[in-house]
Structure formats: structure tokens, C-alpha cells
C-alpha positions as CSV (number, residue, x, y, z in Angstrom):
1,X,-1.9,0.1,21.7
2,X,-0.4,3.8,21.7
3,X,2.8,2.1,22.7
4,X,3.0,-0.3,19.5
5,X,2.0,3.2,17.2
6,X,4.4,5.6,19.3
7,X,7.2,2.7,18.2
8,X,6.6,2.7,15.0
9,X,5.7,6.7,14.7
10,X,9.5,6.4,15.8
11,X,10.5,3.9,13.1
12,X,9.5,6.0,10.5
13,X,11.7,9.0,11.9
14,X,14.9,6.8,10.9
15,X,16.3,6.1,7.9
16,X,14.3,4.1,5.4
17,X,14.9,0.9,4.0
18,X,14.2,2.5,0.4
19,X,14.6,0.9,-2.7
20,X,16.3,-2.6,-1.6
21,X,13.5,-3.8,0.2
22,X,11.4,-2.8,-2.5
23,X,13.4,-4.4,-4.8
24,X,12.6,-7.5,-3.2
25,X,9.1,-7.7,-4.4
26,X,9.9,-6.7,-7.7
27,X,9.2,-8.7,-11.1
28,X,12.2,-9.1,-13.1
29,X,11.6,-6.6,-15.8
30,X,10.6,-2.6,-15.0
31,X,10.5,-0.1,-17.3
32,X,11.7,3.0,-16.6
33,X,10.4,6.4,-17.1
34,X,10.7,8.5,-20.7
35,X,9.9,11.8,-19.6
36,X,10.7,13.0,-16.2
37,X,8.3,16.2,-16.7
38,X,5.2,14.2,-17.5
39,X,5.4,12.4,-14.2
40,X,2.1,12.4,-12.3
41,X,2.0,12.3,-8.6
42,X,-0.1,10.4,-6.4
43,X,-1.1,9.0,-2.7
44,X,-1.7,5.9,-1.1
45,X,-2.8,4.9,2.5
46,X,-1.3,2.0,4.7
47,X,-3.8,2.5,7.8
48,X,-2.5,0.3,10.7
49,X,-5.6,-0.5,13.3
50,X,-6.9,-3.1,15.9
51,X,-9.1,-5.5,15.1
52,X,-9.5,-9.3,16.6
53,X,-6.7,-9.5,18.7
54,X,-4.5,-8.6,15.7
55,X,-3.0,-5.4,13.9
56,X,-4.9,-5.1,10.4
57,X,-4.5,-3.0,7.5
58,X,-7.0,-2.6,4.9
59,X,-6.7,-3.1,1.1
60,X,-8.5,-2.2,-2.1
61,X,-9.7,-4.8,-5.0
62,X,-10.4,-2.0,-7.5
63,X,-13.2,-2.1,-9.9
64,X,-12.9,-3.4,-13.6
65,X,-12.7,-0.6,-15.8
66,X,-10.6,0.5,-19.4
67,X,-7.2,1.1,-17.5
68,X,-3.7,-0.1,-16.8
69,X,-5.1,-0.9,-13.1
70,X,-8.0,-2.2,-13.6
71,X,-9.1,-4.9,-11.4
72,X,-5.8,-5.0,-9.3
73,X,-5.2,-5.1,-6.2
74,X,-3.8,-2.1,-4.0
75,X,-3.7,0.4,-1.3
76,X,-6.8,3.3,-0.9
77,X,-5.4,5.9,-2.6
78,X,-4.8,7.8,-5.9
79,X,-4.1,11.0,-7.3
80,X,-3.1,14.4,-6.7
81,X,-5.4,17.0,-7.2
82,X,-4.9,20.7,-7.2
83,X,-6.9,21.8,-4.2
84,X,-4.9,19.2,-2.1
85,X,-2.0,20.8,0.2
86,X,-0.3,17.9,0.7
87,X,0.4,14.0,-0.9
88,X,-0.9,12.6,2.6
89,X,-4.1,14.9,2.3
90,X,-4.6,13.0,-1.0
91,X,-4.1,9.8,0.3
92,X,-6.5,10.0,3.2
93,X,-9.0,11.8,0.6
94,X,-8.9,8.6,-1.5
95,X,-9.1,6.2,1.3
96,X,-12.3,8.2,2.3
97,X,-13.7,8.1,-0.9
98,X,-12.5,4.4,-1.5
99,X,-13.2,2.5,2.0
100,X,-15.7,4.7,3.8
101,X,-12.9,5.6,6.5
102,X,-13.4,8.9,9.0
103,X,-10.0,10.7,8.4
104,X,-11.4,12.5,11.8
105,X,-10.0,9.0,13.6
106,X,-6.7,8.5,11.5
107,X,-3.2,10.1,12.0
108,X,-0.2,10.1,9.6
109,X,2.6,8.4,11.6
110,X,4.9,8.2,9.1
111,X,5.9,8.1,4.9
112,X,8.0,5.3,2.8
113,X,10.1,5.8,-0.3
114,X,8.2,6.9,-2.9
115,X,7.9,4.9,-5.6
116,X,7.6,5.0,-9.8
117,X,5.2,2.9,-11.5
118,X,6.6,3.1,-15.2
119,X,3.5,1.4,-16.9
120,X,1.1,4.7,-15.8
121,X,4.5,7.4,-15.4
122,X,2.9,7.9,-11.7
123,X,5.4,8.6,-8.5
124,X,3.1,7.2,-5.9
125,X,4.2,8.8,-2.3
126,X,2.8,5.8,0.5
127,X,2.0,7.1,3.8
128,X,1.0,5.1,7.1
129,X,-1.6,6.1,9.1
130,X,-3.0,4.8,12.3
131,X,-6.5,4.1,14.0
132,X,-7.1,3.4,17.6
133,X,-10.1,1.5,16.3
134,X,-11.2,-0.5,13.4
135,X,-12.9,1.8,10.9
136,X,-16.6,1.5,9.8
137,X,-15.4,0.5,6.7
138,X,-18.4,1.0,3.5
139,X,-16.7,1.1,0.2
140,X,-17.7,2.8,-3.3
141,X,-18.9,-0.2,-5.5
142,X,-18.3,1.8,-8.3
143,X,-14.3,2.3,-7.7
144,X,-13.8,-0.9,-5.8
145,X,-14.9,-4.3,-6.1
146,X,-14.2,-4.7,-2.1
147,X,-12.1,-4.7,0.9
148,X,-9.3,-7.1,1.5
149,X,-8.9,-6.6,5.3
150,X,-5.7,-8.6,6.6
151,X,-3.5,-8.7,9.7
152,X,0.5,-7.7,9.5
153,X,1.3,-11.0,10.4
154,X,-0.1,-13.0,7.0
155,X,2.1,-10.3,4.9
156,X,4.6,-11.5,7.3
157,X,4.1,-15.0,6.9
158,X,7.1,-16.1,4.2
159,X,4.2,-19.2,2.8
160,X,2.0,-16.0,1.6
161,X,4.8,-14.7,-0.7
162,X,5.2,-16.6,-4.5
163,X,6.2,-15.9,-7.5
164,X,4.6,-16.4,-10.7
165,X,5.1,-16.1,-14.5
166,X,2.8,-13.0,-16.3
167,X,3.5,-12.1,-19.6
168,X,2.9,-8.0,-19.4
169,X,3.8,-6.2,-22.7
170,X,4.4,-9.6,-24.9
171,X,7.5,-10.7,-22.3
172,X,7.0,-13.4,-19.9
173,X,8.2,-12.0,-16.6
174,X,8.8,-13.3,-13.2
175,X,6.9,-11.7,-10.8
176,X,6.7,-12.2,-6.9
177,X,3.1,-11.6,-5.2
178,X,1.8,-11.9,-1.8
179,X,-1.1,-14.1,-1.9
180,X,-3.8,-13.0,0.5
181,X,-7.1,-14.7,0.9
182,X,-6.5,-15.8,-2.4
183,X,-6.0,-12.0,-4.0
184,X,-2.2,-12.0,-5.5
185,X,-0.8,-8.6,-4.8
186,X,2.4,-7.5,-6.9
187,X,4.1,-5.0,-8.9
188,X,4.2,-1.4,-6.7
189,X,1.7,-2.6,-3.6
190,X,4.1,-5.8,-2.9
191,X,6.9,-3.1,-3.1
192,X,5.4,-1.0,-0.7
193,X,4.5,-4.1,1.2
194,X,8.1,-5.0,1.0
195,X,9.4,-1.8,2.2
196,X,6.7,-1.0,5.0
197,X,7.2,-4.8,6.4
198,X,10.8,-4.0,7.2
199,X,9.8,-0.8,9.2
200,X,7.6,-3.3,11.0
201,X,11.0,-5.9,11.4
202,X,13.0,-3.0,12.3
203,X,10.6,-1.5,15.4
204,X,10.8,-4.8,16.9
205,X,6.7,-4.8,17.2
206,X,4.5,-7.9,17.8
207,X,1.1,-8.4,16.5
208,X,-0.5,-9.8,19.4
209,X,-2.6,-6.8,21.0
């Protein structure tokens, strides 16, 4: 196991794949930004860990609420606040908050390219993280509906990624998803996804623990 995260703590220390494999999982159509200065900042957490024979990661089906994101699917993580010294503090403060998750067992490994979501004007900064064991995961009902805990290998799996037609803003736009025990993950997670899984190609790691 500390083999597997020390090779790809050392993937993350090359150059990135950046915005081409993100493109890849993007829906035909994004907006781009207005107003540079109004940009918000935010975190979210990829946190890599063992679990039946597999490596997992863990995401978030948020809670219905009046918002752009509401109901979607994503990564643990959110926004920056001002007593937070760093974009990874916030992302492992959200996780906390969102999944339950002792940051006391979790280290940072690494950072992708961060990413603009034009709908919310929000430069979300995704970090990986890694635990030697699988958290004791208890989520906050009243940001998230519950936990979509899936191995690498079913992101990996090319029958899990589709496309789809959603009409967002009055335009019918297609839109590639991974579907994952029947959740359909797109827009900036499957971008993420898209970049972080070609880390995972590029470190040459198998799933098998």
C-alpha cells in the first residue's frame, strides 16, 4: 500500500495533464467567466483508500436545496473561508464536515488543475489525499443526501462513461457523465475525474491490493 501512494505522491510531482483531459468530460457548451475579480475560490477532496481488496474513493450526493448544485453529484468539498491557510485546508475541512472523515489519518499527496465552473463563477482547486485505511465515514444529512463510495477501477471502466442530452439554460447540450451505481456524474466532477484518472494511467498503478 505505501508503495501504490508513494507512486502516485510521485505522479503528482510531474507535469499535469491539465485542461485536455478535462476537456474530455466536458459537455459541449461552457460559459465562460464575466468578471475575473468576482471569482470565488474553493476546495475539493479526492481521498484515495483501501477497502475490499480494491482502491476506493468516496463521493458526495449533495442535499436538495435552492442552488445551482443542488442535488448533484460531487467531491467533499466547498468553499474558502477566511480563517483557512490554505485551498487543501478547506478541502479536508469540508470533507470533514461532509463525510465524517478524521483529517488526523489523511495526507495531501498531490493537486490537479484547477478548474472554473462558469454557472457559480467558482475556481475550484482539487486536491488528492490518501488513507491507509477506509475512513469511518458518517455524513451530515443536512448537506448530503449520502455517500457514493466507488473503486478506481469502475471510473476506469470505459462501459461507465455516456453521454446524454440536458437542456441547461434553454440549450440542449451534450453532456458526457460517468454513471456510477446508477448516480450520473458530469460537468466539473467528471472533469476532475477525467484529469485525476490519467494521473492514475500515467503512474502505471493497479487496483488490486
Amino acid at each position: 500500500m505505501n508503495n501504490l501512494f508513494l507512486r502516485l505522491e510521485e505522479e503528482f510531482s510531474k507535469p499535469l495533464p491539465g485542461a485536455e483531459a478535462q476537456r474530455r468530460m466536458s459537455p459541449s457548451l461552457r460559459r465562460q467567466v464575466q468578471n475575473q475579480e468576482s471569482v470565488k475560490k474553493g476546495g475539493v477532496l479526492i481521498l484515495l483508500y483501501p477497502y475490499r481488496d480494491n482502491l476506493y474513493t468516496v463521493l458526495i450526493k449533495r442535499a436538495e436545496y435552492e442552488g445551482i448544485h443542488s442535488g448533484q453529484v460531487s467531491f467533499p468539498g466547498g468553499m474558502y473561508e477566511k480563517g483557512d491557510h490554505s485551498l487543501a485546508y478547506t478541502a479536508m475541512r469540508e470533507a470533514m464536515e461532509e463525510t465524517g472523515m478524521s483529517p488526523v489519518t489523511v495526507t495531501v499527496i498531490g493537486q490537479l488543475t484547477p478548474l472554473h465552473i462558469p454557472v457559480s463563477n467558482i475556481l475550484v482547486f482539487p486536491f488528492a489525499a490518501v488513507s491507509h485505511r477506509r475512513p469511518d465515514f458518517v455524513h451530515d444529512p443536512s448537506e448530503v443526501q449520502y455517500l457514493i463510495e466507488t473503486p478506481i477501477s469502475e471510473l476506469l471502466n470505459p462501459q461507465n462513461c455516456k453521454t446524454k442530452i440536458m437542456h441547461i439554460l434553454g440549450e440542449a447540450i451534450e453532456v458526457p457523465y460517468f454513471d456510477i451505481q446508477d448516480n450520473h456524474i458530469w460537468g466539473a466532477t467528471a472533469m476532475i475525474i477525467s484529469e485525476f484518472l490519467e494521473v492514475i494511467r500515467n503512474s502505471g498503478v493497479k487496483f488490486a491490493l
